[in-house]
C-alpha positions as CSV (number, residue, x, y, z in Angstrom):
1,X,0.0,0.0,0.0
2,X,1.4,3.6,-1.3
3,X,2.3,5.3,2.2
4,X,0.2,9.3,2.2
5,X,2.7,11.5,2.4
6,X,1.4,13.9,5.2
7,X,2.6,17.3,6.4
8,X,5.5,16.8,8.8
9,X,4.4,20.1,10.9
10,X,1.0,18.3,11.1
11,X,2.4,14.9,12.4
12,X,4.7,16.8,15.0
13,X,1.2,18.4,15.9
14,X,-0.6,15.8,16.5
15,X,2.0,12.9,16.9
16,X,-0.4,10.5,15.3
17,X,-1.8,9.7,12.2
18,X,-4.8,11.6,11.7
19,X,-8.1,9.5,12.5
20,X,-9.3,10.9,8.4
21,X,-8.9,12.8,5.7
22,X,-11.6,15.4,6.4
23,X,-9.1,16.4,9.7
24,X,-6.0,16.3,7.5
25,X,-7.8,18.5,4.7
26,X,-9.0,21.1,7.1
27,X,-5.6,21.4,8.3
28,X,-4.3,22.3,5.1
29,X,-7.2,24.7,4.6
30,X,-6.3,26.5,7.7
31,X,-2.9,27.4,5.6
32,X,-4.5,29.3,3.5
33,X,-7.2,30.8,5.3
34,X,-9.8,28.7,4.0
35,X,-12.3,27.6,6.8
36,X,-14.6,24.6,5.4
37,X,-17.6,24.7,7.2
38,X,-19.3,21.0,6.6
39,X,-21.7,19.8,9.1
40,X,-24.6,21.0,11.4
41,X,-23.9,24.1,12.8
42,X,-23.6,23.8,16.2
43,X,-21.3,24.9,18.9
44,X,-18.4,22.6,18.3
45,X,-17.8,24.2,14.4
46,X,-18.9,27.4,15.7
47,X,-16.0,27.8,18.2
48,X,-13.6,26.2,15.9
49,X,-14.2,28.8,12.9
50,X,-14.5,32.1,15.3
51,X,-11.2,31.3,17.0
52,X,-9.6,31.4,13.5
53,X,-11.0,34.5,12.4
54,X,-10.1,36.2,15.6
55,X,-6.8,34.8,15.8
56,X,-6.3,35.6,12.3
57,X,-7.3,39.1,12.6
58,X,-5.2,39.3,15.7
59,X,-1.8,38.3,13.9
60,X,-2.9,41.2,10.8
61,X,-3.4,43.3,13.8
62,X,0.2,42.9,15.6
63,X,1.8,43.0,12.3
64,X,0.3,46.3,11.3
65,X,-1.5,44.7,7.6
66,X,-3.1,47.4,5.9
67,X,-6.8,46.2,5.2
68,X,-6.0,46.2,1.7
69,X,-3.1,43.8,2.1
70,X,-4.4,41.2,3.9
71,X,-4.9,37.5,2.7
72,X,-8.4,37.1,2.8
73,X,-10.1,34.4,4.6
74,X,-12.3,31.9,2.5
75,X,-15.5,30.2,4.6
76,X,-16.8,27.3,2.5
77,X,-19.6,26.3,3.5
78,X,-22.0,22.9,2.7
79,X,-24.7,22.9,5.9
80,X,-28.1,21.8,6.5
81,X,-28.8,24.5,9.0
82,X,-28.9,23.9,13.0
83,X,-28.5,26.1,16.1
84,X,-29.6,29.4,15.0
85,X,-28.2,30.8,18.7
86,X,-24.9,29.3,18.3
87,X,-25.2,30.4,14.1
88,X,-25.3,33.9,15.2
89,X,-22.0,34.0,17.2
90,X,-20.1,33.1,13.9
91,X,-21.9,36.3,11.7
92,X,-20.9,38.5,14.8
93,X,-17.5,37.2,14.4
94,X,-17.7,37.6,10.2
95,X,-18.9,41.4,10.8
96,X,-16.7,42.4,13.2
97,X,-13.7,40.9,10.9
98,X,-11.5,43.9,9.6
99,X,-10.0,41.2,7.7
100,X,-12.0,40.5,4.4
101,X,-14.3,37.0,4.9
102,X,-15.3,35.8,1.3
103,X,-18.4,32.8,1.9
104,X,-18.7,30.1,-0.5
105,X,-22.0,28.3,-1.0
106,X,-21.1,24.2,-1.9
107,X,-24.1,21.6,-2.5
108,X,-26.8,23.5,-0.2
109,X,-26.8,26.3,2.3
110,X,-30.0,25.9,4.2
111,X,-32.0,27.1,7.3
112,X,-28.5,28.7,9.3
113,X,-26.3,27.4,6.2
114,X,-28.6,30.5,4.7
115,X,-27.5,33.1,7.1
116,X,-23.9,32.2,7.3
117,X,-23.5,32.2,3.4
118,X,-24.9,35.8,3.1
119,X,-23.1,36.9,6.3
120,X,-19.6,37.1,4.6
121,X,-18.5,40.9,3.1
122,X,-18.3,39.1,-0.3
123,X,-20.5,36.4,-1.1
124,X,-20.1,33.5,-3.7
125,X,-21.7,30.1,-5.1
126,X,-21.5,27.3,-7.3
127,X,-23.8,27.2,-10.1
128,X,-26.1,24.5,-9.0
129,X,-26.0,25.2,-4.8
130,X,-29.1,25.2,-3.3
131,X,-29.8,27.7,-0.5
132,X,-32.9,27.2,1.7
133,X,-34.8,29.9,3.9
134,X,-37.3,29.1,6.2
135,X,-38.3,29.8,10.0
136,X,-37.1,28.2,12.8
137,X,-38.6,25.3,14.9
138,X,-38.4,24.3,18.5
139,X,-40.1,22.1,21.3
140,X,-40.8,23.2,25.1
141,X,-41.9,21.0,27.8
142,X,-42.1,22.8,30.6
143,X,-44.5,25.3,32.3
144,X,-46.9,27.4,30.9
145,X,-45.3,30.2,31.9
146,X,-41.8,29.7,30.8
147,X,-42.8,28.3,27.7
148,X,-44.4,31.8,27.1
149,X,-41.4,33.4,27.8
150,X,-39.9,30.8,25.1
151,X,-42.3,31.7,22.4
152,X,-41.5,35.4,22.9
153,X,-37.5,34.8,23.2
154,X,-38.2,33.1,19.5
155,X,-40.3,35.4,17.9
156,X,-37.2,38.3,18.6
157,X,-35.2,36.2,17.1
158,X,-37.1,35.6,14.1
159,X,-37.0,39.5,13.7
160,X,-33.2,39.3,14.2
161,X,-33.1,36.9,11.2
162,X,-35.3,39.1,9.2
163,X,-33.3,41.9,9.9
164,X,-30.1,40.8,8.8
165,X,-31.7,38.7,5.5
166,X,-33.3,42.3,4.8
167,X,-29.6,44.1,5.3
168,X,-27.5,41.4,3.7
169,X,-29.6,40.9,0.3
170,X,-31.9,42.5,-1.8
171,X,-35.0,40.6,-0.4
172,X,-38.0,43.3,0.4
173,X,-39.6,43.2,3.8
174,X,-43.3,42.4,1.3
175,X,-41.3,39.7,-0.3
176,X,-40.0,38.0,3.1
177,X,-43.2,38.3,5.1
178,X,-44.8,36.4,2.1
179,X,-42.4,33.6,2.0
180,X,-41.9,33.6,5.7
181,X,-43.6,30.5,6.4
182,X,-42.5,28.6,3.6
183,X,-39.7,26.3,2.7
184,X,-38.3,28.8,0.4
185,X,-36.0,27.1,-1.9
186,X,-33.8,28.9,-4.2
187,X,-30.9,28.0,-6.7
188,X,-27.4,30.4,-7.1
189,X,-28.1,30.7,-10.4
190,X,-29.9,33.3,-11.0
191,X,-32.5,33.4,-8.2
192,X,-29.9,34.2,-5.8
193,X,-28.1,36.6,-7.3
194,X,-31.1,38.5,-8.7
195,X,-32.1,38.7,-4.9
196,X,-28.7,39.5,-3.7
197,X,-28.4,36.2,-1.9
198,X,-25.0,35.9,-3.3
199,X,-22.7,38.1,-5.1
200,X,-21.2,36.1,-7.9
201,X,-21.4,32.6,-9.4
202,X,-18.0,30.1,-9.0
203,X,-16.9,29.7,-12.4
């Protein structure tokens, strides 16, 4: 069998082999300042891709990069959606970047995939992504009371949603209330980049 040959500053790292490819690839990525973003989006991912874009900012910052000179940071992203809490902690992190974040849409960007994508200061796709907007779901068991207090937690978080799809794209408020509460499906080419969803098509 051909032996892989893997990064030697990656095996001193780690001191093992790595348990896949996946964790060997998004090592690589990270020496380039590409992020890929693959999975549910939960806290685990979330942590993992702010901690790069602050650190990343933080080295541009010590080494006095103008804005215009700094490698840009590439956020790929192929999600199904997920914790819409933990979701918003990564487009704080993307705005607050003085270091240019470029989102990719891969394969579908759906529910939070959605946000993320249209969070980054430029915006891209390939051809044939899907991208997915709907609201979001949840369960409560408890009492009456608190899962009052629930309902109304959600619907300002609904309005944060709405908010941002409203800044980020060229979606009207007429146009969102009426697909609100539906699985709004849209492809990169053209629907999203006649609504702004994404700035350009991957070529």
């Amino acid at each position: 069998m051909k032996k892989l040959d893997i990064d030697r500053n990656y095996m001193e790292i780690i001191e093992n082999v790595p348990d896949n490819l996946a964790e060997y690839q998004y090592y690589l990525g990270l020496q380039e300042r590409k992020l890929y973003f693959n999975d549910e989006v939960d806290l685990g991912i979330i942590n993992k891709a702010v901690y790069w874009i602050m650190r990343w900012n933080e080295e541009d910052e010590k080494n006095n990069i103008p804005l215009d000179q700094r490698q840009e940071i590439t956020l790929y992203i192929t999600s199904n959606g997920g914790c819409v809490i933990s979701g918003l902690a990564l487009v704080d992190a993307i705005q607050q970047s003085k270091t240019k974040v470029t989102t990719v849409g891969i394969g579908v960007c759906a529910s939070m995939g959605a946000i993320l994508l249209i969070s980054g200061h430029e915006r891209k796709a390939f051809r044939h992504t899907t991208v997915l907007f709907h609201d979001g779901s949840f369960a409560v068991q408890s009492s009456a009371k608190k899962a009052k207090q629930t309902v109304k937690y959600y619907e300002r978080l609904d309005e944060k949603i709405k908010a941002l799809v409203l800044e980020k794209t060229n979606v009207s408020e007429e146009l969102y209330d009426e697909k609100e509460d539906e699985e709004w499906y849209l492809f990169a080419d053209p629907q999203c980049i006649d609504l702004g969803v994404v700035d350009s098509i991957v070529e």
